[in-house]
Each structure stands twice: as C-alpha cells, then as structure tokens.
Biopython code that builds the backbone (N, CA, C, O; Angstrom):
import numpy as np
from Bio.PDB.StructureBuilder import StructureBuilder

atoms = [
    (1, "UNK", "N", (12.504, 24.425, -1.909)),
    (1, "UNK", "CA", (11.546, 24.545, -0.816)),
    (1, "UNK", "C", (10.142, 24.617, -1.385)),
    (1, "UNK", "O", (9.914, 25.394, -2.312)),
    (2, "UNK", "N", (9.003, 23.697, -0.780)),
    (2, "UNK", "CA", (7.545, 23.805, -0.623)),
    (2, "UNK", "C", (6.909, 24.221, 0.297)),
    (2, "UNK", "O", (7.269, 24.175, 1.473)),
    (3, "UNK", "N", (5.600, 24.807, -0.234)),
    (3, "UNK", "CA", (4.907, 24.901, 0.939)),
    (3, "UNK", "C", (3.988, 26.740, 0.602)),
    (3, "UNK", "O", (4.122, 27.453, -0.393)),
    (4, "UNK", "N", (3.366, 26.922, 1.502)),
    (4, "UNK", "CA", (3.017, 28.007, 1.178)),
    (4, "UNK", "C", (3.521, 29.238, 2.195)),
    (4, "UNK", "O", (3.114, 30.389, 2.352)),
    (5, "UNK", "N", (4.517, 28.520, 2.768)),
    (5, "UNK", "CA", (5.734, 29.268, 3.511)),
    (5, "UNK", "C", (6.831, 29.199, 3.306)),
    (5, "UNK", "O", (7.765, 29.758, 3.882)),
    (6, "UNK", "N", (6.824, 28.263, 2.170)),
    (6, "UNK", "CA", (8.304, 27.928, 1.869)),
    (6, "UNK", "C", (9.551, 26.756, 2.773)),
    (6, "UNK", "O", (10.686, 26.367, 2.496)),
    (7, "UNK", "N", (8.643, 26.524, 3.874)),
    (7, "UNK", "CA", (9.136, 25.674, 5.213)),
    (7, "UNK", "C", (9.678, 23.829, 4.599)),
    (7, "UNK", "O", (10.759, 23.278, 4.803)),
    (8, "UNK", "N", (8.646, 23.370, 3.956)),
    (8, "UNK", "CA", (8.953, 22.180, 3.326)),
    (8, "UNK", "C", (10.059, 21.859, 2.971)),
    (8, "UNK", "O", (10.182, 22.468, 1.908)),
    (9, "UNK", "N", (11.201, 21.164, 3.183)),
    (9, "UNK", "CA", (12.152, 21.025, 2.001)),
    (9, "UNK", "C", (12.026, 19.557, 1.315)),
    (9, "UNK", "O", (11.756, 18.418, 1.698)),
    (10, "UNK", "N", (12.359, 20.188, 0.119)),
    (10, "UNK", "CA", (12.499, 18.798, -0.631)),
    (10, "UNK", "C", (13.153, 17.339, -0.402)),
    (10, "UNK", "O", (14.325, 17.714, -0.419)),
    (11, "UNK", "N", (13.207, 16.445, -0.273)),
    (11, "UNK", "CA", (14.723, 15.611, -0.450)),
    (11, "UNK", "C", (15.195, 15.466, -1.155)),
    (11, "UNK", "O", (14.693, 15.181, -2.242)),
    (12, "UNK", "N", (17.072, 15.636, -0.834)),
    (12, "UNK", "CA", (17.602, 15.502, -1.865)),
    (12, "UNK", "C", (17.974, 16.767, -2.209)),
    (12, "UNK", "O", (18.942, 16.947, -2.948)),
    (13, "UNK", "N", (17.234, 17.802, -1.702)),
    (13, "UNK", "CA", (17.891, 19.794, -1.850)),
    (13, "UNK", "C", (18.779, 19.766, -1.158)),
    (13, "UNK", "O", (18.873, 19.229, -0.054)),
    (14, "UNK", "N", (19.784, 20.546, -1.940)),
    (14, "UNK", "CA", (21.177, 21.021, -1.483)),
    (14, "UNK", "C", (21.299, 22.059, -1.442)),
    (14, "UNK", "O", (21.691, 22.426, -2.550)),
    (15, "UNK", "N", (21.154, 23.236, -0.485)),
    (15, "UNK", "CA", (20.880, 24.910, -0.513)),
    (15, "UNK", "C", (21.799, 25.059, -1.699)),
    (15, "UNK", "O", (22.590, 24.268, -2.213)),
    (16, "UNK", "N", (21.500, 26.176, -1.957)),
    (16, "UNK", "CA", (22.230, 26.706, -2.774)),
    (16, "UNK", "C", (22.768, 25.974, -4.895)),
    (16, "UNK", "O", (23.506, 26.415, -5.776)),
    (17, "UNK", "N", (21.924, 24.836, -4.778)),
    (17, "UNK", "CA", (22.044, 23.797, -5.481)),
    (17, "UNK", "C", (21.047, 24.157, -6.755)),
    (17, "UNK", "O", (20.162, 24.979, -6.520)),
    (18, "UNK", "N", (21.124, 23.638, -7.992)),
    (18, "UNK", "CA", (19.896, 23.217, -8.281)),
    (18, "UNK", "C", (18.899, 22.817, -8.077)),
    (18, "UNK", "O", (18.795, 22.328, -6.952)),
    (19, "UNK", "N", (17.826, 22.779, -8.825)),
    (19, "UNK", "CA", (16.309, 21.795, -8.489)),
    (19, "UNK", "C", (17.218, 20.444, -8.727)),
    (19, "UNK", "O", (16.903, 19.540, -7.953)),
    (20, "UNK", "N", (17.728, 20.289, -9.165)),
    (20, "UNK", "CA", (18.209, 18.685, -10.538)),
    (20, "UNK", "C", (18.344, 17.828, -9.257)),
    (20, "UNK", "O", (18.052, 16.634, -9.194)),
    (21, "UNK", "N", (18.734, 18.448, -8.430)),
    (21, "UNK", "CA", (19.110, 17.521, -6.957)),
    (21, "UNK", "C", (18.252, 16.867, -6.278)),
    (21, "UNK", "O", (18.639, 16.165, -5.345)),
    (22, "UNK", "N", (16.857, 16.965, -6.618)),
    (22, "UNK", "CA", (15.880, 17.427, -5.329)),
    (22, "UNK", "C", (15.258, 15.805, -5.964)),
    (22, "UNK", "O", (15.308, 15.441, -7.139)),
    (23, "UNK", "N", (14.739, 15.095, -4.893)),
    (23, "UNK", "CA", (14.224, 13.551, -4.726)),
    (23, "UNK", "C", (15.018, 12.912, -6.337)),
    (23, "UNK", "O", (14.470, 12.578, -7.388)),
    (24, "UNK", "N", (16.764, 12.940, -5.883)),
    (24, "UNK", "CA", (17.576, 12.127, -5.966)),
    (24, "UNK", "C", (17.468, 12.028, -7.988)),
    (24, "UNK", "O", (17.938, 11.166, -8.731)),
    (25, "UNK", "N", (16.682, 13.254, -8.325)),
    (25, "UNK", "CA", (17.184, 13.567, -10.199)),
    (25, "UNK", "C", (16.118, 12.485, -10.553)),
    (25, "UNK", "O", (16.196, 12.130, -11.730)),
    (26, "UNK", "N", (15.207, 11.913, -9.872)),
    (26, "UNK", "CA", (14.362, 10.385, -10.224)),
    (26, "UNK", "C", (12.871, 10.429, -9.674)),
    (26, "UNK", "O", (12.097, 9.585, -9.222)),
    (27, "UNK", "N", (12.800, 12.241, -9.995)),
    (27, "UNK", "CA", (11.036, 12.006, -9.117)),
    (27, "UNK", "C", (11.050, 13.478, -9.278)),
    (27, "UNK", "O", (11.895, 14.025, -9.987)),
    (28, "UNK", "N", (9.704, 14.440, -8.335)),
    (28, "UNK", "CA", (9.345, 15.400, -8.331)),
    (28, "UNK", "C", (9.228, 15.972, -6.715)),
    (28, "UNK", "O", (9.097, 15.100, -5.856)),
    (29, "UNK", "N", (9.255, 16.877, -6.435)),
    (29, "UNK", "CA", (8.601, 17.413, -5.281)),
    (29, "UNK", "C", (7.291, 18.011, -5.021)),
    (29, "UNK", "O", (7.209, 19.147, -5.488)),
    (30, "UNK", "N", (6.395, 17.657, -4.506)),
    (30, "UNK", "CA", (4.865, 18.081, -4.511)),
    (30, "UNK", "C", (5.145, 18.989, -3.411)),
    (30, "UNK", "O", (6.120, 18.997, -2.659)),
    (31, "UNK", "N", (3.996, 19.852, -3.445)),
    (31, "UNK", "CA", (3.984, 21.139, -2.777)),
    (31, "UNK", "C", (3.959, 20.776, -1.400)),
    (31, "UNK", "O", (3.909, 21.770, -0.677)),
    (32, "UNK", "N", (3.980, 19.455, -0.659)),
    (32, "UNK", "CA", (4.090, 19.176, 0.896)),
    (32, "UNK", "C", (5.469, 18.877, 0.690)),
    (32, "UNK", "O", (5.507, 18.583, 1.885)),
    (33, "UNK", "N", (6.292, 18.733, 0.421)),
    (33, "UNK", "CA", (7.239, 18.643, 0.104)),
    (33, "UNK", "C", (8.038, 17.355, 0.188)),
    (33, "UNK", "O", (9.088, 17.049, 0.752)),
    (34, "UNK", "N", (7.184, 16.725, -0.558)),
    (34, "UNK", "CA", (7.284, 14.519, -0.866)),
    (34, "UNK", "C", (8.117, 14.478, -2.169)),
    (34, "UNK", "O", (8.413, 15.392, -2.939)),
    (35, "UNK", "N", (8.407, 13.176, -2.199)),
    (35, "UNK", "CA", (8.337, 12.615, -3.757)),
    (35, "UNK", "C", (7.657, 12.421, -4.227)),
    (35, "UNK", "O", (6.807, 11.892, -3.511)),
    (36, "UNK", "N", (7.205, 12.550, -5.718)),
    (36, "UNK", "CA", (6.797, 11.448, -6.885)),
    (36, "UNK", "C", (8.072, 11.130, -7.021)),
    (36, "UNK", "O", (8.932, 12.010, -7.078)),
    (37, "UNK", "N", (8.456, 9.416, -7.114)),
    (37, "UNK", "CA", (9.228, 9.394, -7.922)),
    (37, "UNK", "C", (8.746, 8.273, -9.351)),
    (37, "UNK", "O", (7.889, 7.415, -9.563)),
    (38, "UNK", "N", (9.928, 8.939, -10.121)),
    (38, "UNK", "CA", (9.749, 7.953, -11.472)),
    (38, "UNK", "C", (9.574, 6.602, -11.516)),
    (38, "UNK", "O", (9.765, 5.828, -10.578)),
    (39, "UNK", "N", (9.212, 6.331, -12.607)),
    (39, "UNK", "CA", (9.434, 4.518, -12.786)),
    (39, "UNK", "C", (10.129, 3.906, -12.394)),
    (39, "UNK", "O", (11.158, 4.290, -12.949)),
    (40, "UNK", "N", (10.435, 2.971, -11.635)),
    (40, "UNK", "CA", (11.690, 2.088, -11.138)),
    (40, "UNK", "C", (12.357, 2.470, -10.292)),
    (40, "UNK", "O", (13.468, 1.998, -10.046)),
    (41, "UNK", "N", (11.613, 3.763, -9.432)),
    (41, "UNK", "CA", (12.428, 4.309, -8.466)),
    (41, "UNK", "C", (11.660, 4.449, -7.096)),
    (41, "UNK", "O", (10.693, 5.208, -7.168)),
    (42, "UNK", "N", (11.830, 4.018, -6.170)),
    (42, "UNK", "CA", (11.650, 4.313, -5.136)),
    (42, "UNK", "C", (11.550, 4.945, -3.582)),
    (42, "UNK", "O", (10.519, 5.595, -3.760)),
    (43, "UNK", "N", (11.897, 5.198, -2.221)),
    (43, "UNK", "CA", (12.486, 5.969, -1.359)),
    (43, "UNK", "C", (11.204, 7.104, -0.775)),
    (43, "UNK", "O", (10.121, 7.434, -1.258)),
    (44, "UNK", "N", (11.763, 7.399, 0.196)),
    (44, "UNK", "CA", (11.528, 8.869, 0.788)),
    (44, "UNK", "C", (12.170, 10.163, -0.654)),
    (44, "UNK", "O", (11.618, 11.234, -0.908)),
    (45, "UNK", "N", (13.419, 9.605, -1.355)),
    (45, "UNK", "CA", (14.178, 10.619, -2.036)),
    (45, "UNK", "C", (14.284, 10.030, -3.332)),
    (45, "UNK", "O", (15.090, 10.435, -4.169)),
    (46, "UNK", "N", (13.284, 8.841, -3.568)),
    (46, "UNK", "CA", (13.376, 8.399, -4.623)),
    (46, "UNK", "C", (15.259, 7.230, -4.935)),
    (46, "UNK", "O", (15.734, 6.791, -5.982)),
    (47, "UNK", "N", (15.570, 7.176, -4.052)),
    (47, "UNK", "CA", (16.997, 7.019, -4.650)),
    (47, "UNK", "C", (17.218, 5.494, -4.761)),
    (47, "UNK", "O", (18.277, 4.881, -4.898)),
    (48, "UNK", "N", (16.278, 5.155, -4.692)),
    (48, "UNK", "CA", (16.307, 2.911, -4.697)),
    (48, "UNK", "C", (15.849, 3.062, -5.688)),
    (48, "UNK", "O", (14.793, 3.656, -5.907)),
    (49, "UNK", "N", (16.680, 2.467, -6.605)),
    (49, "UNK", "CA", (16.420, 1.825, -7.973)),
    (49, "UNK", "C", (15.906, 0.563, -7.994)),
    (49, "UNK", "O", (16.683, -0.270, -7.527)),
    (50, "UNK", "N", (14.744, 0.091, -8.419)),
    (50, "UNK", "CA", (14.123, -1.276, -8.358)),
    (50, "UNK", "C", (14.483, -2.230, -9.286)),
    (50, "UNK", "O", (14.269, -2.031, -10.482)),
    (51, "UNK", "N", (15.189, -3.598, -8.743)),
    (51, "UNK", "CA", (15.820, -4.693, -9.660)),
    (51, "UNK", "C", (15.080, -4.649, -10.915)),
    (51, "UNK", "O", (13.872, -4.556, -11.133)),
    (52, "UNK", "N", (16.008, -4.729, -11.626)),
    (52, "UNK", "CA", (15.042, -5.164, -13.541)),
    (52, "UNK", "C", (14.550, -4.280, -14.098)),
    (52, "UNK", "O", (13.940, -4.452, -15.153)),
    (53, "UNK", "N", (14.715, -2.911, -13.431)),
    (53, "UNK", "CA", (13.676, -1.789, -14.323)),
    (53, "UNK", "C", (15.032, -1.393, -15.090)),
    (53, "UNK", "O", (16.185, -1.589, -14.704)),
    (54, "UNK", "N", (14.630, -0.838, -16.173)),
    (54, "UNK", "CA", (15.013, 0.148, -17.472)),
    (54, "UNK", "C", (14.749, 1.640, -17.039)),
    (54, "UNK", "O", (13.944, 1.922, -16.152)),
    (55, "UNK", "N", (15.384, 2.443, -17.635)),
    (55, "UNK", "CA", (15.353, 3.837, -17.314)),
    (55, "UNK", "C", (14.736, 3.885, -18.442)),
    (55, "UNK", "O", (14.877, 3.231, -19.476)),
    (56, "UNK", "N", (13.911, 4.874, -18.096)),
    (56, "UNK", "CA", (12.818, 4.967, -19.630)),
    (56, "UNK", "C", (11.834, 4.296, -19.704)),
    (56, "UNK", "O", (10.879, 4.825, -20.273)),
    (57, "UNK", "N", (11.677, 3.028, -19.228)),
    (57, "UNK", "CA", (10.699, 2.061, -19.469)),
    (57, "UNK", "C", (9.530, 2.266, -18.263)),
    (57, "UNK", "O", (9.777, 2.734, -17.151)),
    (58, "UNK", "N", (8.238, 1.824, -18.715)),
    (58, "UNK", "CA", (7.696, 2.149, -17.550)),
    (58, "UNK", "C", (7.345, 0.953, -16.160)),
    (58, "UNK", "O", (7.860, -0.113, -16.496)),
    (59, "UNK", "N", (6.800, 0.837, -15.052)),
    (59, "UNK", "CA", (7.162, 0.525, -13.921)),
    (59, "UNK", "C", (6.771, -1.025, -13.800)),
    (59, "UNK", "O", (6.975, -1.658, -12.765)),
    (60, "UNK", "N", (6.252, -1.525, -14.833)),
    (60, "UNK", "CA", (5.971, -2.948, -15.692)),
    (60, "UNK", "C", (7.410, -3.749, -15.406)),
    (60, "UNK", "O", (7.461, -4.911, -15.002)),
    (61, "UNK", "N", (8.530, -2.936, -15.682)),
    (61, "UNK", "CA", (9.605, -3.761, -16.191)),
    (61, "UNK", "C", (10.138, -3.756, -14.529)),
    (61, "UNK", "O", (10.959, -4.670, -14.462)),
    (62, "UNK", "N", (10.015, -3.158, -13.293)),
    (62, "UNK", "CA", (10.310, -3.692, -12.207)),
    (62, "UNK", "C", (10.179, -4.972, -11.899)),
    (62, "UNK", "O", (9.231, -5.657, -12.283)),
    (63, "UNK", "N", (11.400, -5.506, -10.972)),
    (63, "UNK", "CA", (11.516, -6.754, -11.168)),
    (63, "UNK", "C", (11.327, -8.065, -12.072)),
    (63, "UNK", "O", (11.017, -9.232, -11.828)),
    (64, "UNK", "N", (11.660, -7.329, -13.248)),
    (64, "UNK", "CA", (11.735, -8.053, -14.513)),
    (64, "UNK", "C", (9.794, -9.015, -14.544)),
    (64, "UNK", "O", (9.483, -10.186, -14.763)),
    (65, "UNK", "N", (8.946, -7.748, -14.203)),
    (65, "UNK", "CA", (7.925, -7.966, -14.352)),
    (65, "UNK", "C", (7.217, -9.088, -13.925)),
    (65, "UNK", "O", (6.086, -9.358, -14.330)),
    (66, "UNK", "N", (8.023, -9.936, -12.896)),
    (66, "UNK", "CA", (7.736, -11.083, -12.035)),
    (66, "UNK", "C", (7.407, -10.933, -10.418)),
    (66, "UNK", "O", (7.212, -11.865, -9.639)),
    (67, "UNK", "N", (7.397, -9.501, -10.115)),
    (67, "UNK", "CA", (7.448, -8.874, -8.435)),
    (67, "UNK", "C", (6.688, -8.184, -8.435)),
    (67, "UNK", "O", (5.776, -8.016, -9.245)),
    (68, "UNK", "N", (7.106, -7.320, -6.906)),
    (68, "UNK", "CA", (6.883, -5.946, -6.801)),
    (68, "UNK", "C", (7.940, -5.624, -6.247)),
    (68, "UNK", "O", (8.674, -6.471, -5.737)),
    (69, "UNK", "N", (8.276, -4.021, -6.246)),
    (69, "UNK", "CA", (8.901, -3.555, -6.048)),
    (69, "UNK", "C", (8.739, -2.547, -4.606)),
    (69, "UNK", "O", (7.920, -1.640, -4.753)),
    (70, "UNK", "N", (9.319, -2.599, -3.457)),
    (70, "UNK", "CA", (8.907, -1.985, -2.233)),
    (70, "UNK", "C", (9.472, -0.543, -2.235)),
    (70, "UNK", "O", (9.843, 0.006, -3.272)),
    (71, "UNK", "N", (9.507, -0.089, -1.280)),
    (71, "UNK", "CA", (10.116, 1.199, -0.911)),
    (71, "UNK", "C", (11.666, 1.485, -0.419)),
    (71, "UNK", "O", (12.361, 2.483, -0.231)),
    (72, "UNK", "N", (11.828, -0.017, -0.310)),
    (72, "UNK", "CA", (13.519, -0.181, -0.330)),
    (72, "UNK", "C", (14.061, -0.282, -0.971)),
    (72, "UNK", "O", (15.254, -0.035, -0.796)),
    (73, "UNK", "N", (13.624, -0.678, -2.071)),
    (73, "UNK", "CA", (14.087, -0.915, -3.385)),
    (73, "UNK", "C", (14.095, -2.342, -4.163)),
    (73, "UNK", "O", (14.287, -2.481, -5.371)),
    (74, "UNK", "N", (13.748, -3.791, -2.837)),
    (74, "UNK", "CA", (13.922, -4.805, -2.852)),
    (74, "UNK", "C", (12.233, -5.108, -3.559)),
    (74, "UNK", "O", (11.120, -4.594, -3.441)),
    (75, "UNK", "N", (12.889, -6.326, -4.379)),
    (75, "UNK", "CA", (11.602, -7.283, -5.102)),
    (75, "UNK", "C", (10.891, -8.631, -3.866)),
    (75, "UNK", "O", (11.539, -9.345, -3.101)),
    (76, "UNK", "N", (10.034, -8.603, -3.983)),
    (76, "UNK", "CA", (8.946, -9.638, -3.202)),
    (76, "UNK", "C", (8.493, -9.942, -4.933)),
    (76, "UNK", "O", (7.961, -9.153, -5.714)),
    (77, "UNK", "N", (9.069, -11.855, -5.250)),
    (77, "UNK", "CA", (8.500, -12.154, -6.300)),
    (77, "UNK", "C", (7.838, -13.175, -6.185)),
    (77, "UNK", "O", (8.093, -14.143, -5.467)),
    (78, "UNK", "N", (6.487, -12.939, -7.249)),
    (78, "UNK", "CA", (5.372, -13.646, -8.105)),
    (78, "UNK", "C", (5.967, -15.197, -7.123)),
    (78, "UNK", "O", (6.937, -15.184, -6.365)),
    (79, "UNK", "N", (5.115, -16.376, -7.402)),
    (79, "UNK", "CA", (5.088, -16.950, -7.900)),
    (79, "UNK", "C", (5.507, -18.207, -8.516)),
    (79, "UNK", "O", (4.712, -18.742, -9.289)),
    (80, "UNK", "N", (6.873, -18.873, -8.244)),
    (80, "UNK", "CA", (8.016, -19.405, -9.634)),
    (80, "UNK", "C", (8.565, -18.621, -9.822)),
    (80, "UNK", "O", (8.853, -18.736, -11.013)),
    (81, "UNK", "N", (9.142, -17.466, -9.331)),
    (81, "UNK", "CA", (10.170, -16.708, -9.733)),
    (81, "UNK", "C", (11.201, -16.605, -8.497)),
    (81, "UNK", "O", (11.041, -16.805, -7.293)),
    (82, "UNK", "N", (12.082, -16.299, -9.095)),
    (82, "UNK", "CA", (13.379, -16.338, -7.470)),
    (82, "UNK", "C", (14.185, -15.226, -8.428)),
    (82, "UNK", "O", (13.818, -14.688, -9.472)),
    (83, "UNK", "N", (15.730, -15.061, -7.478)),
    (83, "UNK", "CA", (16.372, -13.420, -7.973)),
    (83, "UNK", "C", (15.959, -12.603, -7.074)),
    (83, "UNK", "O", (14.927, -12.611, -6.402)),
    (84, "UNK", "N", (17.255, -11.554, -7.119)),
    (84, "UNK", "CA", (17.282, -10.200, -6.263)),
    (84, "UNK", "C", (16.264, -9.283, -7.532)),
    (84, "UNK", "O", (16.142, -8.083, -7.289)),
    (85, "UNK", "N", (15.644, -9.750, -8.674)),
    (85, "UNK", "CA", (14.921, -9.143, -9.711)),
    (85, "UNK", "C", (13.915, -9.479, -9.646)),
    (85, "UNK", "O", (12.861, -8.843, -9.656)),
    (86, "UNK", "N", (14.273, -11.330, -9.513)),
    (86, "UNK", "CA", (13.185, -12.167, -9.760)),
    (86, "UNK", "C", (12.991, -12.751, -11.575)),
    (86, "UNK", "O", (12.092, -13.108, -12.337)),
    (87, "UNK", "N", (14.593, -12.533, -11.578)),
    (87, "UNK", "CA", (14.811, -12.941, -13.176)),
    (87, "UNK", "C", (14.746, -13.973, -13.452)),
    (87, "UNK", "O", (14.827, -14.302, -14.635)),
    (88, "UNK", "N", (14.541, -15.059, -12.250)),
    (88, "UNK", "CA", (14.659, -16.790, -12.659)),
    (88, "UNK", "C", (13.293, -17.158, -12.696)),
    (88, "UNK", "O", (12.437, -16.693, -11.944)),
    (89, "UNK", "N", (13.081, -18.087, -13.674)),
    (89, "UNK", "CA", (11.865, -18.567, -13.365)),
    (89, "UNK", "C", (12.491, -20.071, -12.315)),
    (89, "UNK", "O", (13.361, -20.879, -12.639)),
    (90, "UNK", "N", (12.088, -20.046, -11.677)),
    (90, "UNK", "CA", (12.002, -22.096, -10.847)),
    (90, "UNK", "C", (11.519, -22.908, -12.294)),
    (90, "UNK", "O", (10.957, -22.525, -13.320)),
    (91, "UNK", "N", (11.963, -24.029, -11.890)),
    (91, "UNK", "CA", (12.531, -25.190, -13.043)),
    (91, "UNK", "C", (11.469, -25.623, -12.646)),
    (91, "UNK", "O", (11.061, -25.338, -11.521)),
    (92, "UNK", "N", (10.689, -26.522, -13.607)),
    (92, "UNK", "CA", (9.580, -26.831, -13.457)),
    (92, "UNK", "C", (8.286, -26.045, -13.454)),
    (92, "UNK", "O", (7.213, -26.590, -13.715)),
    (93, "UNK", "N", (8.377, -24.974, -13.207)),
    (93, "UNK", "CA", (7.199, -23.419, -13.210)),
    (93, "UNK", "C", (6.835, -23.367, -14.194)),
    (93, "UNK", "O", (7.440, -22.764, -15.079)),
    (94, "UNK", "N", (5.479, -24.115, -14.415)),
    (94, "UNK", "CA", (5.090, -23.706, -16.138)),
    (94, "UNK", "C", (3.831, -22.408, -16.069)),
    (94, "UNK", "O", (3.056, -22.181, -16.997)),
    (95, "UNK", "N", (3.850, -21.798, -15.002)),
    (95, "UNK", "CA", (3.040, -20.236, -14.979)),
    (95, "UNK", "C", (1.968, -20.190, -14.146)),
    (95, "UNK", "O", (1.630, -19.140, -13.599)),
    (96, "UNK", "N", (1.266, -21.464, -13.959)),
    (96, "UNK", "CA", (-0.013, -21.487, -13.140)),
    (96, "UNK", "C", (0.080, -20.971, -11.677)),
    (96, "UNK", "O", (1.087, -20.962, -10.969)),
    (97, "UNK", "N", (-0.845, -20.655, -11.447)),
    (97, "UNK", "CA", (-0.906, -20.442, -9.481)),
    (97, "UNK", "C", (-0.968, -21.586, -8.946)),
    (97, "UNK", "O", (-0.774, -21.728, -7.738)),
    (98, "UNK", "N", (-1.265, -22.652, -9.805)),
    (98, "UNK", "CA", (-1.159, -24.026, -8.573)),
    (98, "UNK", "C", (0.304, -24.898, -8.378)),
    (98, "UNK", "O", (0.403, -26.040, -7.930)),
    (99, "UNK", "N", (1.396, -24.014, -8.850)),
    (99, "UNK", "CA", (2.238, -24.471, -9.084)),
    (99, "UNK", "C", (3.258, -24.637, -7.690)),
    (99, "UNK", "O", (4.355, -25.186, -7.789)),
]
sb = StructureBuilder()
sb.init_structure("model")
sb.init_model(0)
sb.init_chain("A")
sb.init_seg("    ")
for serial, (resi, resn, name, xyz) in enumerate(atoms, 1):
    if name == "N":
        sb.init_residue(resn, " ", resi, " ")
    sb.init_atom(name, np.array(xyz, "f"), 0.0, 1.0, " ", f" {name:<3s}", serial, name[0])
structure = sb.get_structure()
C-alpha cells in the first residue's frame, strides 16, 4: 500500500504477500500507487513483456529495436520492418525513409 493514508494499492499486491508481487516483479510502485515498470515491460501492472526485449538489456532492444513498444505489449514497426517484434526486415529495404 501507497499513499499518505496508506489507501493506494499497488498492482499486482497480494495482502498478505510480499512486495516481490507488486507491478507483476517487473517495475516499482510510486507513492500514488502506479507502476514504473522495467525495460521491456509494460501494463497498468507492468505484466506485457515487449516483443524482442532481453531481460537485462535496456528498452533499445524492444522490438528488436525496429518499433515501439505500446502499453499492450504489442510492436507498431519502423519502417521495412514486419513481425510480432518486427524482426524481419522487408526484402528489398535497404534502410532509407523513402523506401
């Protein structure tokens, strides 16, 4: 619980639980009682893992660094890129925007 009443709850708190639980083991709880979450992670609870990221790595490697990464967890990619990552480049895509 956050707050300066304690009223906030985290997501992802399980009474009686650990913190470890709280915005899904992949983020933080701020004192309104939100997520940060980590790199490659997304959500209200943090719990969408974003195509192509690495655990550890930082938020670069979402969607194999050809996207973005939304709040659903889904990639919108670049460019010449296709994939639920956006790991393909299109045939013919030699990098330009006029492509």
């Amino acid at each position: 619980y956050r707050g300066s009443d304690c009223s906030k709850h985290c997501p992802g708190h399980v009474d009686g639980a650990a913190d470890s639980t709280v915005c899904s083991s992949k983020g933080t709880c701020s004192s309104a009682g939100e997520c940060t979450c980590s790199p490659g992670y997304r959500g209200d609870d943090c719990s969408k893992h974003c195509p192509g990221h690495v655990d550890g790595a930082a938020d670069s490697t979402v969607c194999s660094g050809n996207g973005t990464c939304h709040a659903n967890g889904t990639c919108t990619c670049a460019t010449g890129y296709v994939g639920a990552g956006c790991q393909h480049r299109c045939p013919g895509f030699d990098g330009s925007a006029s492509a």
